[in-house]
C-alpha positions in Angstrom: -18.7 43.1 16.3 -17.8 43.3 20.1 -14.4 43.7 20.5 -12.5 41.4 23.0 -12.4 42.5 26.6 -9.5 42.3 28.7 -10.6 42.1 32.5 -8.4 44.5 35.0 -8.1 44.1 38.4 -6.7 47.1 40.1 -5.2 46.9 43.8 -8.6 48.7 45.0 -10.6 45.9 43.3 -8.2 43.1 44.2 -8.5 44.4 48.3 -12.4 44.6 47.9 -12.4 40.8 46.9 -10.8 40.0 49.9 -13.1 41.7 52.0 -15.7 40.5 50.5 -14.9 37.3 50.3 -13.2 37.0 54.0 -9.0 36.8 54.4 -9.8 33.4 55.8 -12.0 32.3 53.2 -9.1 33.8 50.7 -6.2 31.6 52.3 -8.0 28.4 53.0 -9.6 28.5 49.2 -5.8 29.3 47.5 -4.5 26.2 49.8 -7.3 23.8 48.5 -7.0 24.9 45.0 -3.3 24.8 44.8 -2.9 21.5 46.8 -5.6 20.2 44.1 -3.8 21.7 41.3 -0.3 20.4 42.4 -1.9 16.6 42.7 -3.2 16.5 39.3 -0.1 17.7 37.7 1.3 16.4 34.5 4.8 18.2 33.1 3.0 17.5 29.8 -0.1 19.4 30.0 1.5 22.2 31.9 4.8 24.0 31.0 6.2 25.8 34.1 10.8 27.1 32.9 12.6 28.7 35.2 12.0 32.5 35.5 14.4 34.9 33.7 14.9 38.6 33.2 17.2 41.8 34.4 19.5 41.7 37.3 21.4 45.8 37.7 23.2 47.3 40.5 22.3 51.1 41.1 21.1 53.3 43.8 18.3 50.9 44.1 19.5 47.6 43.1 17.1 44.9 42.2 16.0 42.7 39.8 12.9 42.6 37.3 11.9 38.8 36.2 9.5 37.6 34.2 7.3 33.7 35.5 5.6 32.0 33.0 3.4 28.9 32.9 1.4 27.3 29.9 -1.6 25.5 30.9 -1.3 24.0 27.5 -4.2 24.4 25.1 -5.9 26.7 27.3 -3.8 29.7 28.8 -0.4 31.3 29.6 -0.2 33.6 33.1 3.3 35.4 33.0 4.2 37.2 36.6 6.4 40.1 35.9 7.8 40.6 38.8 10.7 43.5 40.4 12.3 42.9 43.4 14.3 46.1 44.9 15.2 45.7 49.2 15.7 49.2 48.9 12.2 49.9 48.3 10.5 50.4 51.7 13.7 52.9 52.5 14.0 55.1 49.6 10.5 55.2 48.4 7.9 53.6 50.8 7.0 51.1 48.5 7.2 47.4 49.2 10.2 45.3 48.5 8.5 43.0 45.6 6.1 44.8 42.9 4.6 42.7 40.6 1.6 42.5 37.9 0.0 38.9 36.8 -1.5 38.6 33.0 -3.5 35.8 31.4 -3.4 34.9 27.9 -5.7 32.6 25.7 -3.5 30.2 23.8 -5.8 30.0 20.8 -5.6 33.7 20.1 -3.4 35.5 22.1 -5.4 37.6 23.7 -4.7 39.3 27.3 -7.8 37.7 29.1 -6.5 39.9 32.4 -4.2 41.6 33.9 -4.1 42.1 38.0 -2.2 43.3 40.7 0.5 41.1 41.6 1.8 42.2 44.8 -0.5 41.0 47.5 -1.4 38.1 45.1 2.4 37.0 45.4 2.1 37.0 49.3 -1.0 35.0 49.5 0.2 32.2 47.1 3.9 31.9 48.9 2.1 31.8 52.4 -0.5 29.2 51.0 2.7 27.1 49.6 4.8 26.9 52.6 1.4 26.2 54.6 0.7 22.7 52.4 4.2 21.8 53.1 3.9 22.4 56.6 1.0 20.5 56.9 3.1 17.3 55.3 6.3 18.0 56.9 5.9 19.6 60.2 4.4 18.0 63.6 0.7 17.9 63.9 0.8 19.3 67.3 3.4 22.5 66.3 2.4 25.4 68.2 5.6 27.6 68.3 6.2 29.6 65.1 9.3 31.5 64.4 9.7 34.1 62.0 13.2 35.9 60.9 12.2 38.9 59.1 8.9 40.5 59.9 8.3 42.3 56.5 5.4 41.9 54.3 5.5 37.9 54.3 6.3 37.2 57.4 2.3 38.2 57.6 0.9 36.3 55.1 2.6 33.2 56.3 2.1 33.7 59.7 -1.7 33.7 58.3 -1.2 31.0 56.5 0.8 28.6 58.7 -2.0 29.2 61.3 -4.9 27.6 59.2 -2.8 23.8 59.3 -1.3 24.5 62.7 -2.7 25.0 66.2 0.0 27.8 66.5 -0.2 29.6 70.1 3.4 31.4 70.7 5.0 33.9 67.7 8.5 34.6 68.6 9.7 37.2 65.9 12.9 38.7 65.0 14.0 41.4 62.3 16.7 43.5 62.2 14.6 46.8 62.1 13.6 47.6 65.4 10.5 49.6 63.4 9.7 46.2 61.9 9.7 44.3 64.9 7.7 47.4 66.7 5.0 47.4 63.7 4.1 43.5 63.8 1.3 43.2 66.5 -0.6 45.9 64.7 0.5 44.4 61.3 -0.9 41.5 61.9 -4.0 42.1 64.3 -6.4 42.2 61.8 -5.8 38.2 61.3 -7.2 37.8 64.3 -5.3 35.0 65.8 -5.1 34.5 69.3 -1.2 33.9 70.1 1.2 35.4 72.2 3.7 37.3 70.4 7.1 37.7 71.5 10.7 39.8 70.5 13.2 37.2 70.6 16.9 36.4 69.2 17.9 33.7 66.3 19.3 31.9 68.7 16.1 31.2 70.6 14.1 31.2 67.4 16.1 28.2 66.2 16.1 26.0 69.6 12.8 26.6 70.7 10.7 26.5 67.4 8.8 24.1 65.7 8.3 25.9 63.0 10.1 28.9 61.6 9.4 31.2 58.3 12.3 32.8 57.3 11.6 35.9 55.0 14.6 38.2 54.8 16.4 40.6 52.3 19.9 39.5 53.3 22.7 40.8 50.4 23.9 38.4 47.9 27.1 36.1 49.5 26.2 38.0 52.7 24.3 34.4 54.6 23.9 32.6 56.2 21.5 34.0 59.1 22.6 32.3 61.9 25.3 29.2 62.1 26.1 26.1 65.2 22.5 26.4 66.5 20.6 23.0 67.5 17.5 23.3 66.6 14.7 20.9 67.9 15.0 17.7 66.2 12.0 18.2 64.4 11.9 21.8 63.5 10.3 22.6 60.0 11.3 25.9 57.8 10.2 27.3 55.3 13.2 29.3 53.5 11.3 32.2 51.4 13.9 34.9 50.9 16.5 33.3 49.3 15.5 33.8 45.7 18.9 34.8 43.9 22.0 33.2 42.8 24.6 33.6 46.3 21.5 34.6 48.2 21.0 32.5 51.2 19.7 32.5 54.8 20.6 29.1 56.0 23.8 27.4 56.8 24.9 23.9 54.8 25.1 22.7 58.3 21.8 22.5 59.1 20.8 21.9 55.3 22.8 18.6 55.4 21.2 17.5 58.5 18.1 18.1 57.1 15.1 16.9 53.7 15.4 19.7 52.1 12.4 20.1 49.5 12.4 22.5 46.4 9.4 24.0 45.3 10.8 23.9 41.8 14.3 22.0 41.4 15.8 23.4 38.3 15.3 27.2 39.5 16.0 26.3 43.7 19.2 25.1 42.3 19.8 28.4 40.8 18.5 31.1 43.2 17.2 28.8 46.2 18.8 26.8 49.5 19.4 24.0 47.5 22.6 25.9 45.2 24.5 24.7 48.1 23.4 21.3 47.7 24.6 18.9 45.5 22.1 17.1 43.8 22.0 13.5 45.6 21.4 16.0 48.7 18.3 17.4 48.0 15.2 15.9 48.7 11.3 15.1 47.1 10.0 18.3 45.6 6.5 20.1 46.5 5.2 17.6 43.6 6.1 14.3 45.0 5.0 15.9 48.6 1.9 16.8 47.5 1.1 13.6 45.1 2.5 11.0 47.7 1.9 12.6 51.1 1.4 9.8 53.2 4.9 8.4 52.5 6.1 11.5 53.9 4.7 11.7 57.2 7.6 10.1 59.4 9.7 12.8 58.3 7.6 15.2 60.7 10.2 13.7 63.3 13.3 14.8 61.4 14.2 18.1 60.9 13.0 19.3 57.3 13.2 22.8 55.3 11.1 24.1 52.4 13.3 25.9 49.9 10.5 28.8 48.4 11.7 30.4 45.8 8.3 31.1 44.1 6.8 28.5 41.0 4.8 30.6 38.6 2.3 27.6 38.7 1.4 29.2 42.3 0.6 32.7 40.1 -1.3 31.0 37.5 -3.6 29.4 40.4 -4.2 32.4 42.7 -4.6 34.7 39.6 -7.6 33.0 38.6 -9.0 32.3 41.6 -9.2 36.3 41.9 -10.8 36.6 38.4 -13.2 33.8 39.6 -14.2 35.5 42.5 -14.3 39.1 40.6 -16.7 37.7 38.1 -19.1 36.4 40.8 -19.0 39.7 43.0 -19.2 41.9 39.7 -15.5 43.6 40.3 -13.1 44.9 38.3 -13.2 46.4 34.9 -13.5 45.4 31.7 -11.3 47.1 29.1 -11.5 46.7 25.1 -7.5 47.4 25.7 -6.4 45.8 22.8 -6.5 47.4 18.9 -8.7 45.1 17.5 -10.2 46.6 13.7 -13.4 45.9 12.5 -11.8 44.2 9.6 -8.6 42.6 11.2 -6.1 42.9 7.7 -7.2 46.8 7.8 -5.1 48.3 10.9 -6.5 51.9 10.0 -10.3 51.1 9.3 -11.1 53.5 12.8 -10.1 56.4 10.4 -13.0 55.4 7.6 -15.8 56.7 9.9 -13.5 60.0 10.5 -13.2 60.3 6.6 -15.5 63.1 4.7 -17.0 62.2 1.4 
């Protein structure tokens, strides 16, 4: 009997799908397939709680969390996911480490297991660029960014596949992060003019802004009594913790402010400021009903990120999908899986003398 093989995609193998597929081809295919995903979406077929885990405060404080969703009577993906600021300081390592796994529902077994870290960049750039393509102006072709880390690439890569984006006005707090960018994010290949700037003119000039930070628990917001343009979209991705914010309830009152997941924004996101009658239509109704949403691209709107494992479940898949067809990966018999499944020692038989 062939034992059950569990399909592992390492970082090597999850960087040669991207190149052999084309970053392009990556972003645009994870937009269509989650904006397709997200308008067929029925709370009864698919079973997305709130993530939960380990919060600790030591030299390197952080948090590890586990995502799950059940795609009822097919799979459960669970993202275990650390997040540690201190990362790219103490150790050179990235700020958010993470691993995605898929299970079959009818037996349990670990169908994959892949890298999660660029994974969980692609899929939070490909959210905030289908609701930028709802909420924000058609013709928006200033994007801000506050923080220039790691996402602030991935959603600068993905904002610019749904807007003609020409000007990138970027701010970070680490000079070496604002000096690293250009060459960060040259191999996109976008044709915009990029530009050091302050908050200040981040927030009144923009029409779009990302905003991507590590800012300390109770330590927000990131700016405060800035007008922005009357129609400025953002897309809130670092405030993913309870007292961890980046924008002021100012400019959250004045604004639509739409959760990718209600329950957990409430908790961690923007929207634990809000009180519930303030908070508006959710990436679900966005997605499902888009055309009643259109006028808002005149108002001044914010997408409150704080991650949906539904987003993991999709992109996770799509990267065994493509592994499968360009023969990658490797295929591991890692579970113990006896010959005769009530004998857990029937490996030793062969090894036994007579």
């Amino acid at each position: 009997m062939e034992k059950a093989k569990t399909l592992v995609l390492s970082s090597n193998c999850v960087n040669q799908i991207v190149q052999t597929f084309g970053l392009n081809n990556i972003m645009d295919t994870l937009i269509d397939y989650t904006t397709a995903a997200i308008k067929k979406y029925n709370s009864d077929l698919v079973e997305v709680p709130t993530r939960f885990g380990f919060n600790y405060e030591t030299r390197n404080p952080g948090l590890i969390e586990m995502m799950p969703a059940h795609v009822k009577e097919k799979e459960v993906a669970i993202k275990v996911v650390g997040y540690h600021p201190k990362n790219p300081q103490l150790y050179n390592l990235p700020t958010i480490l993470s691993t995605i796994s898929s299970y079959c529902t009818a037996t349990g077994h670990l169908k994959g297991v892949a890298d999660g870290v660029l994974l969980t960049s692609l899929r939070t750039g490909a959210a905030s660029a289908i609701v930028t393509k709802i909420l924000a102006k058609s013709d928006s072709s200033t994007l801000g960014l506050i923080g220039c880390g790691a996402q602030a690439v991935t959603q600068l890569h993905a904002i610019s596949r749904v807007a003609p984006i020409q000007k990138v006005l970027i701010y970070d707090i680490d000079t070496n992060t604002i000096d690293s960018f250009v060459e960060r994010s040259a191999m996109l290949g976008i044709e915009v003019v990029i530009i050091r700037s302050s908050i200040q003119e981040i927030i009144s000039t923009s029409d779009i802004v990302c905003t991507a930070t590590s800012i300390d628990i109770n330590e927000g917001p990131l700016f405060d009594n800035i007008k922005p343009l009357p129609h400025l979209h953002i897309n809130a991705v670092g405030s993913d913790f309870p007292g961890k914010t980046e924008l002021p309830l100012s400019l959250l009152k004045n604004s639509i402010v739409c959760p990718d997941f209600l329950e957990q924004a409430k908790k961690e996101g923007e929207c634990q400021q809000l009180e519930d009658s303030e908070i508006g239509p959710d990436i679900i109704s966005l997605v499902k009903n888009s055309n009643n949403y259109i006028g808002n691209q005149l108002k001044t709107t914010v997408f409150d990120s704080t991650g949906w494992a539904l987003e993991d479940q999709i992109v996770v898949n799509l990267f065994f999908e493509l592994a499968k067809k360009y023969n990658l990966g490797e295929e591991i018999a890692l579970e113990n899986i006896s010959e005769d499944a009530k004998s857990p020692y029937n490996f030793m038989l062969n090894s036994i003398s007579i």
